[in-house]
N, C-alpha and C positions, 0 to 999 in steps of 0.2 A: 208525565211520561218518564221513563227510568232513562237514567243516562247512558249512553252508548258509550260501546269502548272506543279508543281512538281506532283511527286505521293506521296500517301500516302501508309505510310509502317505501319503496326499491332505487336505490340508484347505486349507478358506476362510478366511481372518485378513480382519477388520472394520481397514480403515484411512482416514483422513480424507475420500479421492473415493468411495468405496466397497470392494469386496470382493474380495481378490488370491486367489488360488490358488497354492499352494505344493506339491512332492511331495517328501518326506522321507525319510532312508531311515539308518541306524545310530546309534550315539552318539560321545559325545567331542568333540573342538576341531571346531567348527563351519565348514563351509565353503558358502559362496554360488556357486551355478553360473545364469550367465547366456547364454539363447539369441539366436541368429541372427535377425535377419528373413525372413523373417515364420515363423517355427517356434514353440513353444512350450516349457514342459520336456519332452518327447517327445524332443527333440537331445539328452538325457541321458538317455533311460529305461535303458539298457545301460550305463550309465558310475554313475547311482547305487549303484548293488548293491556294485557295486569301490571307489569310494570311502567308502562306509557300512560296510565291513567295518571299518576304523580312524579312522572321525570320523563327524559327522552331517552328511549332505550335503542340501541342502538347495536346490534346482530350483527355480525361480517362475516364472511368465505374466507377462512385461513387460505392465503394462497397454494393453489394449487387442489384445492376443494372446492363444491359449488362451481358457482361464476367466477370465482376471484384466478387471476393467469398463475401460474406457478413459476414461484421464484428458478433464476436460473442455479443451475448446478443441483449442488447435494445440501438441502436444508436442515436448519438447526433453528432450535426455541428460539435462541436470539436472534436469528432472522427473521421469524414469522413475530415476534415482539417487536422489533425494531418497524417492521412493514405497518403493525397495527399502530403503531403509534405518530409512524407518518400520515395514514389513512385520518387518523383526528386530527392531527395538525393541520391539514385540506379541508377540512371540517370544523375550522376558526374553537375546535374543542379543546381547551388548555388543561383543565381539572375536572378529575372526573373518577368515578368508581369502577371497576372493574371486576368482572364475575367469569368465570372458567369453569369448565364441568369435564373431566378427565383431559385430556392431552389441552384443552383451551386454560386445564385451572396450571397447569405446567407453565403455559404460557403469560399467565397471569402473574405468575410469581415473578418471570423476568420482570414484565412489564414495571413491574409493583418495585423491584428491587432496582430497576435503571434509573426510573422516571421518578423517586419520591415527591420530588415536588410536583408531579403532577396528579399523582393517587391518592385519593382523600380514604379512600376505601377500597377492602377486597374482598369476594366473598371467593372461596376452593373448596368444589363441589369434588366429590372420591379425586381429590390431589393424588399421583402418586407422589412416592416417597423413592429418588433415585440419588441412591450412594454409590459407593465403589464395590459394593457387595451385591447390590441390583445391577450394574452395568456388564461382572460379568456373569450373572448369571442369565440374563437376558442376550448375549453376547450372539452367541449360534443358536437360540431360540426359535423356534417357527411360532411366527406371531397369531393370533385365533384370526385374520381376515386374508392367512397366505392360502390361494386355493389355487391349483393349477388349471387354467382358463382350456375347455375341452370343447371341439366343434359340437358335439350332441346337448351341449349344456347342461349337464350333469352337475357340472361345479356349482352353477345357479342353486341347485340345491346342497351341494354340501355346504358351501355360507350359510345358508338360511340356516342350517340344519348345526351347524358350530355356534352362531350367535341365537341361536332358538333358547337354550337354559337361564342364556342371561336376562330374558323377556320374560314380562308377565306370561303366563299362559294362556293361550288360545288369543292370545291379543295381536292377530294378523293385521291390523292397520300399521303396528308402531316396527315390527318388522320391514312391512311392506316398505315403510318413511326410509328406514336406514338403509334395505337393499337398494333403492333409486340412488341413496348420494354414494354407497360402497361402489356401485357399478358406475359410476358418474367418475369417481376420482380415479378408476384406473389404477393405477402404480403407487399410489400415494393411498390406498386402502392401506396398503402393506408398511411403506415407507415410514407413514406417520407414527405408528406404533416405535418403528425403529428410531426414529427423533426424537422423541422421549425417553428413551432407554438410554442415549446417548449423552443425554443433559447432565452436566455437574450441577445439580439443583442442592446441594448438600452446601455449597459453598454461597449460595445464594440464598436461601431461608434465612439465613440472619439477616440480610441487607433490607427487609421488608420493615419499614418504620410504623407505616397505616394499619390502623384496625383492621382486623384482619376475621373474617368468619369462616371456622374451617368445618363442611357439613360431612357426615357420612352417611352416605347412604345404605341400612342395615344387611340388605338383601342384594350388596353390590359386593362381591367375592374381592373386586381390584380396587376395595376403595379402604382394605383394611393398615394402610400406613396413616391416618388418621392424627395417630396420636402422635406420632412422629413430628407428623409437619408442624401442629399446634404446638408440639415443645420447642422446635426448632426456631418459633415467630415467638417476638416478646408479647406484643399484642393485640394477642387471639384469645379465639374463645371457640371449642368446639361445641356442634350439636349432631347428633343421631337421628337418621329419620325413619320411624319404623315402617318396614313395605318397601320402602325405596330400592330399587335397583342400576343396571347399566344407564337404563333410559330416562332415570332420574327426571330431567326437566320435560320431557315431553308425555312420560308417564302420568307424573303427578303436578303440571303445570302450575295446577292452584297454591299448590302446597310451596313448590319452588317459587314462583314469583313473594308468595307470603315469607318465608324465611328471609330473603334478599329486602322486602322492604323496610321489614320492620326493626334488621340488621342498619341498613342505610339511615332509616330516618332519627335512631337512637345515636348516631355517631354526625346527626347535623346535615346530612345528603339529600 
């Protein structure tokens, strides 16, 4: 009989602002998968199963996404870093690789750059690349998820209809996936975008010690600082993925979990 994939289990871990949500899925060297804005782990649920067949993969709700409670006040990468990294400490997980895919691979970098001794590995799916030249030009920006909320629901379609280019074509499932966690997070559709943009991440790319895989996704418009961040890590290595776009892991799951493993298990993970 062929072997089945593992399944994936859900739990809530109790940590300092409150209560994160995590979905988990195999055993073995432990890996951190971090979503998009405004997504949840849903941008993994296809990608866990593949990477749970040879490690424990391990998805979480940036707070104030998904399930996970949203931090108090005004958030910053190093908060949402700092909250993931209590979320594995509650989870006896000391070392461990860690993987980001646009505002998660943001988050990654902290992580990566706080924690060395904890990150054996990183993979940064379309990283951006935020200097003092991205901070103000993003500054008074209107981000692609600000839509002004109208009793007839009209807005329901200008979102679909703003993040529609960034999607395969005619692919109304993977839409469908991001309009549930966009209308899920509320304020933090919008928010999150702006958290990013505010990041001194320029100052932080050097502090990254761990192997490092930085991917781009070719058909991703926001994933073209690339080379930037690769120069900016000593020890990196980038790749191209051709077809790939915004929806990167949930688009092409097989391909995403394949790049991350065969990254991980070449560096010993």
């Amino acid at each position: 009989m062929p072997k089945t994939d593992p399944i994936i289990d859900r739990n809530f871990i109790d940590v300092d602002h409150g209560r994160m949500h995590a979905a988990t899925c195999g055993t073995g060297f432990p890996v951190l998968l971090l979503h998009q804005t405004p997504r949840s782990w849903d941008e993994y649920r296809d990608v866990l199963p593949l990477i749970g067949r040879h490690r424990r993969a391990i998805a979480i709700d940036t707070p104030g996404f998904g399930d996970s409670k949203p931090l108090p006040g005004v958030p910053t990468i190093e908060d949402w870093a700092a909250a993931a990294l209590e979320l594995l400490s509650a989870l006896a997980v000391e070392r461990f690789a860690v993987v980001g895919h646009h505002t998660g691979a943001a988050i990654a970098v902290e992580i990566a750059a706080r924690a060395p001794d904890r990150v054996a590995a990183a993979v940064l799916s379309a990283c951006p690349f935020v200097d003092a030249a991205r901070r103000e030009r993003h500054a008074n920006q209107r981000v692609i998820d600000d839509v002004t909320e109208r009793t007839d629901g009209s807005h329901l379609a200008e979102l679909w209809n703003r993040r529609r280019p960034f999607y395969p074509e005619n692919d109304t499932e993977l839409l469908r996936r991001f309009m549930a966690d966009a209308l899920r997070s509320g304020p933090m559709a919008v928010e999150g975008h702006r958290v990013v943009n505010r990041y001194r991440m320029e100052d932080r790319l050097g502090l990254i010690a761990c192997p490092t895989l930085v991917l781009v996704p070719e058909n991703d418009p926001n994933a073209r600082s690339g080379d930037a961040v690769a120069a900016a890590i000593r020890a990196s290595v980038m790749r191209s993925i051709p077809g790939a776009q915004v929806p990167f892991p949930d688009q092409m799951p097989a391909i995403f979990a394949e790049q991350v493993d065969d990254f991980l298990r070449d560096h010993g993970c």
